[in-house]
C-alpha positions in Angstrom: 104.9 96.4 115.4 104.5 98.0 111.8 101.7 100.7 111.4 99.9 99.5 108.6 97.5 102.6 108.6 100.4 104.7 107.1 98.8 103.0 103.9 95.6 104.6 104.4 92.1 103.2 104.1 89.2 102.6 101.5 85.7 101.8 101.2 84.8 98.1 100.8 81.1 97.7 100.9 79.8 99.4 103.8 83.0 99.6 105.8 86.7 101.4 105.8 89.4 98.8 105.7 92.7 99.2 105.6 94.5 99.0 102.0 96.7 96.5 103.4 95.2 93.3 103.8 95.7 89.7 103.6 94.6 86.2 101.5 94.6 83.4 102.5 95.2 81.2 99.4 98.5 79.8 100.5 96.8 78.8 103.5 96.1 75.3 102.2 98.2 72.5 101.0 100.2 72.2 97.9 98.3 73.7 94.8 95.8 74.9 97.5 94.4 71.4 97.7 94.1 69.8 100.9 95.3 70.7 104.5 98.2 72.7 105.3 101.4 71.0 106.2 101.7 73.2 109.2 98.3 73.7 110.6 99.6 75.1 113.8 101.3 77.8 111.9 98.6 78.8 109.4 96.1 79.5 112.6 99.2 81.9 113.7 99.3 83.7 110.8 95.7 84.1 110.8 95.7 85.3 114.1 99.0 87.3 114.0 97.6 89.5 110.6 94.7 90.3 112.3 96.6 91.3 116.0 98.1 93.2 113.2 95.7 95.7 112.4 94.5 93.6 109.1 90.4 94.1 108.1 90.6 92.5 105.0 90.9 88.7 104.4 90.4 87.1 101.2 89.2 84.1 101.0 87.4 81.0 98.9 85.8 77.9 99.7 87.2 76.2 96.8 90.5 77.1 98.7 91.0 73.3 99.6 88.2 73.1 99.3 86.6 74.2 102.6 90.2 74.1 104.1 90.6 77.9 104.3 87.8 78.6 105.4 87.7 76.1 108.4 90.6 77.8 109.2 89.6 81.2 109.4 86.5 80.0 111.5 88.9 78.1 113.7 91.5 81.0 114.4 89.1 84.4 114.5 85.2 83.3 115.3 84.0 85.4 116.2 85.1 87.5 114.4 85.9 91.4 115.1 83.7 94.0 114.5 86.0 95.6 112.2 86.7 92.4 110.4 85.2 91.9 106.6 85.7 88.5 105.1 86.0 88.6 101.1 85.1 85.2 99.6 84.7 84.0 95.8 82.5 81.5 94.3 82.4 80.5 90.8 84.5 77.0 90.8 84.6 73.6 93.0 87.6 71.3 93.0 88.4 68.1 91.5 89.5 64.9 93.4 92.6 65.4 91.1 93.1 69.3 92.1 91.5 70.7 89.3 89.4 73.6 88.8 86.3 73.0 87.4 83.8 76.2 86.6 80.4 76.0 88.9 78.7 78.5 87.6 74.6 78.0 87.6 72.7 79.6 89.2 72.0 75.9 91.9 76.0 76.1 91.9 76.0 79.6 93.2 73.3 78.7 96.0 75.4 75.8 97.0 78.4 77.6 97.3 77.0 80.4 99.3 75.7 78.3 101.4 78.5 76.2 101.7 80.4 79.8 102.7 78.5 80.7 105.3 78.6 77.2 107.2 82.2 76.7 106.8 83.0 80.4 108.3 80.7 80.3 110.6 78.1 83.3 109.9 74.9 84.6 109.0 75.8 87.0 106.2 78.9 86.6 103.8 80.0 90.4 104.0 81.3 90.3 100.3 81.2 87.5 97.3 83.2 87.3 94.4 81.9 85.9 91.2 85.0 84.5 89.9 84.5 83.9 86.0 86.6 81.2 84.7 86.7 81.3 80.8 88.9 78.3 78.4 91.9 80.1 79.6 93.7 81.5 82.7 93.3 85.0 82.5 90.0 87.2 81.7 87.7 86.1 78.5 84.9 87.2 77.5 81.4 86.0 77.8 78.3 87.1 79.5 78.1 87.0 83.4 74.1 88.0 83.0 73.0 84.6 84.4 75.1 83.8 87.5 75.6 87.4 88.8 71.9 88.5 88.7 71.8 84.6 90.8 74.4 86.2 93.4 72.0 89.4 93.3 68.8 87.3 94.1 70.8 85.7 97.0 72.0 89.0 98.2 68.1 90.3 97.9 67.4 87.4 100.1 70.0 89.0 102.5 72.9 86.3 102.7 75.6 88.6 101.2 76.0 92.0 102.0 77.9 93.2 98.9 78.9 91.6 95.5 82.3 91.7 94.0 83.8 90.3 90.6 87.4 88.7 89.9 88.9 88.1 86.4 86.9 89.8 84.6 87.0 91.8 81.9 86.2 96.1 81.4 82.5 94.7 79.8 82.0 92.0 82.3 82.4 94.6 85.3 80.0 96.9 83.3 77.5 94.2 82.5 77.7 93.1 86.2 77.4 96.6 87.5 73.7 97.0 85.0 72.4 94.1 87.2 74.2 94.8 91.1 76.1 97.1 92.8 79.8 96.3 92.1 82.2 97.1 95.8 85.2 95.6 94.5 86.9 93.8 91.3 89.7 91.3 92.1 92.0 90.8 89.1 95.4 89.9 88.3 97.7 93.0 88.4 101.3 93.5 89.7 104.2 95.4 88.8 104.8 93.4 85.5 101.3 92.5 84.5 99.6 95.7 84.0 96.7 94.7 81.4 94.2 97.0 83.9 95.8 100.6 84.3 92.9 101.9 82.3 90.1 99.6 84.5 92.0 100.7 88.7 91.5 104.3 87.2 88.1 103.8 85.7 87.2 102.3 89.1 88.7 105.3 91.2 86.6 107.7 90.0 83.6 105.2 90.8 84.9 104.6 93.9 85.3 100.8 93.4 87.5 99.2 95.0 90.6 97.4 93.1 92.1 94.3 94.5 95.1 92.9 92.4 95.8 89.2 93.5 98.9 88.0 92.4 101.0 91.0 94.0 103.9 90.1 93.8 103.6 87.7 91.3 101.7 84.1 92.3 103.4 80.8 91.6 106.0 82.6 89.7 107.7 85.3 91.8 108.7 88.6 90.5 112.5 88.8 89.2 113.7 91.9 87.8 116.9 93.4 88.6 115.9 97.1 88.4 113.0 96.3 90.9 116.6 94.4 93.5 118.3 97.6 93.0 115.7 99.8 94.1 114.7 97.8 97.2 118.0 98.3 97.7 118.6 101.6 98.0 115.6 101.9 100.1 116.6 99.2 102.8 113.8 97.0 101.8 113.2 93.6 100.1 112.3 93.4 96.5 108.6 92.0 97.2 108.1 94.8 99.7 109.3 97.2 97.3 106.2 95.9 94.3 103.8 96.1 97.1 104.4 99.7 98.0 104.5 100.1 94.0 100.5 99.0 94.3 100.0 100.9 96.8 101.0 104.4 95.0 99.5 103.1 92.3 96.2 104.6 92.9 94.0 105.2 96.2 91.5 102.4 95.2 94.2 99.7 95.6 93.7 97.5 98.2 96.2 94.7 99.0 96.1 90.9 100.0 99.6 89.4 99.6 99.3 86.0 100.7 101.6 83.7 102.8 102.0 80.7 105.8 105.1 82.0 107.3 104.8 84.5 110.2 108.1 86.0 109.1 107.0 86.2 105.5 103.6 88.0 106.5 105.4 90.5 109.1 107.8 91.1 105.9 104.7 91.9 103.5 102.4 94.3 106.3 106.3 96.5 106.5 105.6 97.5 103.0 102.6 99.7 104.2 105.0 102.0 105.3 107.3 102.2 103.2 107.6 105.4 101.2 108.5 105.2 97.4 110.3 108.7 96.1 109.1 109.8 93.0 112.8 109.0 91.6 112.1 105.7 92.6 109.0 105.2 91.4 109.8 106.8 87.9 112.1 103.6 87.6 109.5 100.7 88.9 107.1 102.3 86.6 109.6 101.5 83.5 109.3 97.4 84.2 106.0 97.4 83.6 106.3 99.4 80.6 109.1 97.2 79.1 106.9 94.3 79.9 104.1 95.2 77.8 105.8 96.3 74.3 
């Protein structure tokens, strides 16, 4: 079995996980809308990460919606002591699939709410506000109204920490004038490297980073620099990105996602694997290439 430990650990909240975790996005069906097409298998994988040594799971409710979440509750609860579920609110579905901003402060309560039903507990360890702006990717705009919400529900004791995903340098500033911030949850791989200055910014607070997309989402990450150096370590090219992120800085902390056992056994193997400095000298130079 792989030793994901030799990937060390970082705070999350008020615990130590492992910077080798797992989401479980992918969980659901097609588009992550309805159930999986294998729901035998995605309780395996579930229950396989964790025999694993995993402490981390990401999670939403609008993963489905509520799909992800019944799972989790079906395959772990109750949970392990050592076990913190990460969750995200911010968005509900729409009968055709869409993704439709819910972002008031009754929208918040609701989804909370909603969170803690579907997994089964008293206290959501850690809640993501996930801003969605007009486009994919971070935009600007005020988060004032809906995080000091999640801040009031956390004063009420339902969440134990708060979080942020796509967000912007001011938006995790603005949220962190109004709530402690344990984690921001952004899109960052080996190609898409818009927050180098933010993961270091957030090391020396001692925030947590937590790049979804690793190894690239819906559209996989090609390069042919990043094959040859898998390569020549005996490794896959997705492994190779993930241990990538995981020298990237000590704040890093990983959730590839997946709903094959082989595929997740495939992603954990990247925790120990060890990237020379030759090696990473030429991963660094697709990112660079990608952003001139």
């Amino acid at each position: 079995m792989t030793d994901i430990t030799a990937a060390g650990a970082f705070p999350l909240g008020n615990r130590t996980v492992k910077r080798m975790g797992y989401g479980a996005m992918q969980l659901a069906g097609p588009g992550v809308f309805g159930p999986p097409k294998d729901r035998d298998a995605a309780l395996a994988v579930l229950r396989e990460a964790v025999a694993s040594g995993v402490d981390h799971i990401d999670t939403s409710d609008f993963y489905g919606p509520h799909i992800t979440n019944g799972l989790i509750r079906e395959a772990l609860h109750p949970y392990p002591d050592d076990l913190v579920i990460v969750t995200k609110v911010g968005a509900v579905r729409g009968d055709d699939a869409s993704w439709i901003p819910a972002s008031t402060p009754t929208d918040l309560t609701r989804a909370v709410h909603d969170n803690l039903r579907n997994l089964g507990v008293d206290v959501l360890d850690v809640v993501n506000f996930r801003f969605i702006g007009p486009g994919h990717g971070p935009s600007e705009g005020s988060i004032e109204e809906p995080f000091t919400a999640l801040a009031e529900l956390q004063r009420q004791g339902l969440i134990r920490h708060l979080g942020i995903s796509n967000a912007t340098p001011a938006q995790v500033t603005q949220a962190r004038g109004i709530a402690k911030v344990v984690c921001v949850q952004n899109h960052y791989n080996l190609v898409h490297r818009a927050d180098d200055i933010l993961i270091d910014e957030l090391a020396d607070l001692g925030i947590a980073y937590v790049p979804f997309f690793p190894l690239g989402g819906f559209t996989p990450l090609q390069s042919s620099t990043l094959s040859n150096v898998a390569g020549e370590l005996g490794a896959t090219p997705m492994q190779a990105a993930l241990a990538w992120l995981l020298r990237r800085a000590s704040n890093v902390l990983l959730i590839p996602g997946t709903s094959s056992l082989d595929h997740l056994h495939e992603n954990l193997r990247a925790a120990d694997l060890k990237l020379s400095d030759e090696a990473l000298a030429k991963l660094d130079v697709i990112g660079e290439k990608a952003v001139q």
